[in-house]
N, C-alpha and C positions, 0 to 999 in steps of 0.2 A: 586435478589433472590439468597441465600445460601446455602438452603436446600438439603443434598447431593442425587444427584440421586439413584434413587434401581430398575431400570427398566434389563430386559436384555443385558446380553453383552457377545455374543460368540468370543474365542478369533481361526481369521484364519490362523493366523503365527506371529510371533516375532513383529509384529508392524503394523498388522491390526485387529480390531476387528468389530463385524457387532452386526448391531442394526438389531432382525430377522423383518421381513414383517409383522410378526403374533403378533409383539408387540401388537400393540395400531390398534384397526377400522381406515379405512380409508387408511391406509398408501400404496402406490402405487408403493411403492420398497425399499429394504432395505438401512439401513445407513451405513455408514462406519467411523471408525475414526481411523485416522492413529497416534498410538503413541506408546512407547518404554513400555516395563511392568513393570517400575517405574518412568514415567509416570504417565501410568493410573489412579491412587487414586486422581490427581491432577484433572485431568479431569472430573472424578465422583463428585467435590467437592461443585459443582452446580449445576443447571439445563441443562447447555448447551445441553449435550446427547439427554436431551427430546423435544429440538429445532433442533437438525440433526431430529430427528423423525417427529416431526413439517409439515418439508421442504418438506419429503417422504411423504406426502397426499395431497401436493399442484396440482391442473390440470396439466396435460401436463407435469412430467419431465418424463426425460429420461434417464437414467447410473442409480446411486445411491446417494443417499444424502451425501453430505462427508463434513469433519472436520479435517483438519491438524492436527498436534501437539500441535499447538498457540492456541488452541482452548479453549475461553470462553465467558459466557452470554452474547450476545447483544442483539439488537433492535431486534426481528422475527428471520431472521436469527443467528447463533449464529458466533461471532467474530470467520475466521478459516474456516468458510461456503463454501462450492461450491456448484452449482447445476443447472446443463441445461434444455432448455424447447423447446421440439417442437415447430414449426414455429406457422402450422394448430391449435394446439390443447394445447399450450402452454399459461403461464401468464409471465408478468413482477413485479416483487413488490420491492418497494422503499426498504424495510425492508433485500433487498437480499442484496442492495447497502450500504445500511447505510447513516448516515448524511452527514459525509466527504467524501462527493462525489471525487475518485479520488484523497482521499490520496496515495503516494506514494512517493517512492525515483525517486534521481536524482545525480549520481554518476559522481564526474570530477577527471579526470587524471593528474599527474602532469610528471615532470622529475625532479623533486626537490627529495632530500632523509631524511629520517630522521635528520640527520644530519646539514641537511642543514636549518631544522625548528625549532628543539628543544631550540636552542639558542633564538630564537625570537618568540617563540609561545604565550607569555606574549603580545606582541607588535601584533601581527599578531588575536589572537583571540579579543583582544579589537576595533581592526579596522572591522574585521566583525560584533562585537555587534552592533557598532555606525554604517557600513553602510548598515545593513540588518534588516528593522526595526523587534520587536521580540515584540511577550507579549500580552494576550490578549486585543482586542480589537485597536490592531497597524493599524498604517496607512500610507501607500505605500508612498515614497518619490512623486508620480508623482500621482495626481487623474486624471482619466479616464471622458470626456465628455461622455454623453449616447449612442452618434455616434461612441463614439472610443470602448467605451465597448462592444458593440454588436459586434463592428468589431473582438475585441477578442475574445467573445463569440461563432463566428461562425469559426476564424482560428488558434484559440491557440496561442502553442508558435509561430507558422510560422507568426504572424501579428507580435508579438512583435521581432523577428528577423529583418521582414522588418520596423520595425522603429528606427531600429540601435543598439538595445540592443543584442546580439550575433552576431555568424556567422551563415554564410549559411548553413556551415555542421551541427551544431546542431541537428535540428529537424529531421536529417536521423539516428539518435541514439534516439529518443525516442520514446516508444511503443506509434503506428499511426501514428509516424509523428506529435507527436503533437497537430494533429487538429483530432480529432472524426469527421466522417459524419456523417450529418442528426440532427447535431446541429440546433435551428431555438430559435430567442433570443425574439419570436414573445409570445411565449409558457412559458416565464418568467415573473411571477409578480413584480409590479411594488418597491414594497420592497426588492426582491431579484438583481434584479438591484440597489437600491439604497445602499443598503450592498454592492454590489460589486463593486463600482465603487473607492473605495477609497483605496481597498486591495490587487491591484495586488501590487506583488512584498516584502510581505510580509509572516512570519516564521511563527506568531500565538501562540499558547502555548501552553499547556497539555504534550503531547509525542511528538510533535514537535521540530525537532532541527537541527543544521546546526554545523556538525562535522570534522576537520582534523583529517586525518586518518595515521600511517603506516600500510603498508601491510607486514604484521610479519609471513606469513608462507602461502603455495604455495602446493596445493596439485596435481595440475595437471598442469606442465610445459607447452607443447604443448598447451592446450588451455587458460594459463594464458599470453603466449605468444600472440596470436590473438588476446585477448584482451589488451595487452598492458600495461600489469602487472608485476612489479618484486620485488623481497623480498626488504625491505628496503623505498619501494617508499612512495612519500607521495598523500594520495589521499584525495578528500572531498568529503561527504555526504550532500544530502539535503534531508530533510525530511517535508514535509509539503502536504495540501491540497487544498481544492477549499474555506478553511475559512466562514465566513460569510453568501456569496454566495451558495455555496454549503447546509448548512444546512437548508437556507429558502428554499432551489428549494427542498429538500426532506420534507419539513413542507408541505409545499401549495401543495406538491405530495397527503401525506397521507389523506387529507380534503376529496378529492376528489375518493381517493381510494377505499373508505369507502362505496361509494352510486354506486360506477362502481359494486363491487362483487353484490351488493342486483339487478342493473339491471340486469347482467348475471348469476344470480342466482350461485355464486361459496359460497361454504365454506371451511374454514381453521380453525385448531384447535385452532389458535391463531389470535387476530383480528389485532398486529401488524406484519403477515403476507399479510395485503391487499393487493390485486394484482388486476391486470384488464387483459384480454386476448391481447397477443402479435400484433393481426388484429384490436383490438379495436381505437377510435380513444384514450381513455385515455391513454391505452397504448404505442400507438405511442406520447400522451401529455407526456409523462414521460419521454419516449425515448429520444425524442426532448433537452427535461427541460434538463435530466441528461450529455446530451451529448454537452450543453453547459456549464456547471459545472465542466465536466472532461477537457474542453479546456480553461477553466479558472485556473482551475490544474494545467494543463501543461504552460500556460501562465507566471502564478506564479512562478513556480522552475524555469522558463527561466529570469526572469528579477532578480529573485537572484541570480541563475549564473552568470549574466553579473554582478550583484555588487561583488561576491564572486572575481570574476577576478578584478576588479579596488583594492581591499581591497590588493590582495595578490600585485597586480602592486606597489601599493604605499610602502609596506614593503620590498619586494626584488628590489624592484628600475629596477625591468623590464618588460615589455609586457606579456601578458598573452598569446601570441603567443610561446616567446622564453622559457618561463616556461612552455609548453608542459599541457597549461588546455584546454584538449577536453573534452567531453562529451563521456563517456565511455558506458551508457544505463539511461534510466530514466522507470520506471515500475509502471504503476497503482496497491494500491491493494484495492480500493473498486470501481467496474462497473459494468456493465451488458454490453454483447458486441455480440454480432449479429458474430459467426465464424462457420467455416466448419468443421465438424469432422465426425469420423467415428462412427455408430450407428447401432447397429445390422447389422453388416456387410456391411450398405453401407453409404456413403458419403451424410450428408446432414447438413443443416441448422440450427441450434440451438442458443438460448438465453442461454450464460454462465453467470452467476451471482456469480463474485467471491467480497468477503466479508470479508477482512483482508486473505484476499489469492492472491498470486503473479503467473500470466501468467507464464509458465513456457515451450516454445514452442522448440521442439525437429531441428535436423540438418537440412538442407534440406529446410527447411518451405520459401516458397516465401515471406514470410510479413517480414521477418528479415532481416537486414541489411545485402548488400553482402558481408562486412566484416566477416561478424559473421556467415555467412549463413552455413560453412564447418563444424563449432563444436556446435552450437544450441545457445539460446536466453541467453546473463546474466541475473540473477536474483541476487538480491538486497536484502538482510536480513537482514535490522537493529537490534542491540542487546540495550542492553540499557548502558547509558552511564557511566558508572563504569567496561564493559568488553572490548566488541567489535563487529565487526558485519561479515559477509559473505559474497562472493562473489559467485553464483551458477551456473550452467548451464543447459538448460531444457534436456527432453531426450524422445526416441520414448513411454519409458512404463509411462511417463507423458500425451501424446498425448491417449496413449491408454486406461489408465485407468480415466485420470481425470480430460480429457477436456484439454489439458495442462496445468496442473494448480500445484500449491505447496506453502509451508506457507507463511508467509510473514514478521515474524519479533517473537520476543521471547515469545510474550505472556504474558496479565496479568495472575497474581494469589492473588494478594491484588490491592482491589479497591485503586480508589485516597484519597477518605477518609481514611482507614485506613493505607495505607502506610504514609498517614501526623501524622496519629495518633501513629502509633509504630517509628518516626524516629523524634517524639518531642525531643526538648534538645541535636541536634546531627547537628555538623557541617559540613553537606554534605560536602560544599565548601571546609573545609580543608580535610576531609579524600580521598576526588577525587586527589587534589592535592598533600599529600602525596603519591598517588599512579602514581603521574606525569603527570596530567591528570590537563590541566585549563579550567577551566569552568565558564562564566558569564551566571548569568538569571534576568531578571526582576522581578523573586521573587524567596525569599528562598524556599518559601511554593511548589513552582514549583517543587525546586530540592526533597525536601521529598517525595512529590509525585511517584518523578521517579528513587526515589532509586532502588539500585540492588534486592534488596529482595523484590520489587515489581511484577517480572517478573520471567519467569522460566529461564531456560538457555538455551542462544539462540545456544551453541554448543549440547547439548541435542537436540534441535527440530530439528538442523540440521543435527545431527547423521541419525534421527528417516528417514527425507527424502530422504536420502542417502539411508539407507539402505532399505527404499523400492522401491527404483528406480526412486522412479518422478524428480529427480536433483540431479547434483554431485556436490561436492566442487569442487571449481576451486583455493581459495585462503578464508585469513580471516585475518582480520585488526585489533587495537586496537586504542584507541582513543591519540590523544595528547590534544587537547583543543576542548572547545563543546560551544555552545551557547546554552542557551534555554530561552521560552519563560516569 
């Protein structure tokens, strides 16, 4: 849908503006969408607005309907979505989640520098093409028995550590641990099992990609420090989701979505908002579904990290130990997750359904690693691959305004269609690398796709969060070579 929205939109400072209550019947509290006042015309340029409004008539939320920067049209909720649901009186809906259950990054550290990569990024991005399988419809170097699957199913990456593919410390750097509770692989169809058994450990393709990074500028020393950051360094991205797996466990969700609302008699303006109540058993079926999907996620970045470390071993001729590649943070941004926050003044329970939106949890928080625990959670903002991406850190007025929550990457603004269609006749592949930048994909058609004029600017969306407070810059990287799918 293209059609530019004309609904209301009050503007409450520099980079919030509210969708009023009084818009549309039904709505059970106003929207919010966090973006800069040029910006906005971008954001009007579809419907998304009238899917933050959507969200605001669903049963049971609680804060406000909200919308990052990144924000545009998806599935019910719109890409950039946030929005929490009481325990009692709350729903869950696939459509908060999206299909890529549990896409997200997965950031590793090196002690390497610029310097020391740019002579061999040719040699180095080639060995991660060939040993990180990439491209739709790819298949994991290792297929999974249905016994081993499940077993991943229910412990993430923490199963695939204990079968020798990382270290120990890993999974104390990625958001849960890793493994989601209340995963049950009992609550997956039998299709969706057979997708997934053949995909761990693989890139996939669309926006999907697995990037060398420097880190070219440092905006908060002290906690660029903490985390292990310094100008010059060389870092790697991973970007990827729950693949295959993930998009059946939100098909076979939706089937059944569908007949849950007509039992408990809910309505929604939108019918790819389907939701069932949080107590229901469909709901806790979803619950379940999703949270074996997300640890299929986490699964997946973990068994490309251990190839990403054999790749760089065999170019630098040393251990992925003495090349300094930890695991810096890894960040869902599509789940719904069962956390504690503050709500009308007191501390309670709520379903957060963030939706191409990155957790964003403030200092202090017990769930964060006690590395990290003194200056707040890194967050992870991929840009697209012709810039570069972010490093963030969460903060209290994230906690307080929005569930800790903050955007998640640059944001479309042309479909994948038409960015193929305006970047016909045009050599991705050389213009990236005139600009120093190597890049293999398993299709051209890929790279048009994900040209820069596809996306907004991910230093824009990251201004816009900054300057409302839900994350600061910590640091911001530019690409040397990129894989995609």
């Amino acid at each position: 849908m293209t059609d530019r929205w004309k609904g209301p939109l009050e503007r409450l400072d520099k980079v919030r503006w509210i969708i009023p209550r009084t818009y549309k019947k039904g709505m059970n509290t106003e929207g919010i969408i966090f973006a800069a006042e040029d910006m906005i015309e971008a954001v009007l340029s579809d419907q998304a607005p009238e899917q933050v409004a959507n969200v605001a008539c669903m049963p049971g939320i609680v804060g406000r309907s909200m919308a990052m920067p990144d924000i545009h049209w998806g599935y019910g909720f719109p890409i950039g979505g946030v929005a929490a649901f009481g325990m009692d009186e709350g729903v869950v809906s696939p459509g908060g989640v999206g299909f890529d259950i549990n896409c997200g990054v997965c950031l590793l550290r090196t002690e390497l520098t610029a310097e020391d990569v740019t002579p061999r990024i040719k040699e180095l991005v080639t060995a991660l093409y060939r040993d990180v399988p990439s491209g739709l419809g790819s298949e994991g170097k290792q297929v999974f028995s249905l016994r081993q699957l499940k077993d991943v199913l229910r412990g993430g990456a923490r199963s695939i550590v204990k079968r020798g593919f990382g270290w120990n410390e890993d999974t104390t750097f990625l958001e849960e641990g890793g493994a989601m509770e209340g995963a049950n692989p009992d609550e997956v169809s039998e299709k969706a099992l057979k997708r997934g058994m053949e995909q761990i450990g693989t890139l996939g393709s669309g926006n999907h990609f697995l990037e060398v990074e420097v880190v070219d500028e440092i905006f908060r020393s002290d906690i660029a420090r903490c985390f292990g950051l310094f100008k010059g360094q060389v870092v790697v991205m991973i970007h990827t989701g729950s693949r295959g797996f993930g998009h059946q466990v939100c098909t076979d969700s939706l089937r059944f979505m569908q007949s849950a609302m007509k039992k408990y008699g809910i309505h929604v303006p939108d019918r790819q908002l389907a939701c069932a109540p949080l107590f229901s058993s469909e709901g806790k079926t979803y619950l379940a579904a999703m949270a074996c999907a997300a640890n299929f996620a986490w699964a997946n970045r973990q068994f490309i990290t251990h190839h990403v470390r054999e790749s760089f071993e065999k170019i630098f001729g040393s251990s992925a130990e003495r090349l300094g590649m930890h695991v810096l943070y890894d960040v869902a941004h599509n789940i719904a997750k069962i956390e504690r926050h503050e709500v009308g003044g007191e501390e309670r329970d709520v379903c957060v359904h963030r939706k191409g939106a990155t957790r964003a949890f403030a200092a202090g928080d017990p769930v964060l690693p006690e590395a990290y625990r003194a200056v707040g959670q890194p967050v992870l903002i991929p840009g697209d691959m012709g810039t570069g991406s972010y490093i963030l850190v969460g903060t209290q007025q994230a906690m307080k305004e929005t569930f800790g929550s903050t955007c998640h990457g640059a944001g479309r603004i042309l479909s994948r269609s038409q960015a193929d269609k305006r970047s016909r006749g045009r050599d991705i592949e050389a213009e990236l690398l005139a600009k120093g930048i190597m890049v293999m994909a398993k299709s051209r058609s890929t790279l048009r796709e994900e040209v820069t004029e596809a996306y907004k600017s991910v230093k824009a969306v990251v201004e816009t969060v900054e300057q409302s407070g839900i994350s600061l810059r910590v640091a911001s990287t530019r690409p040397l070579g990129v894989v995609k799918g």
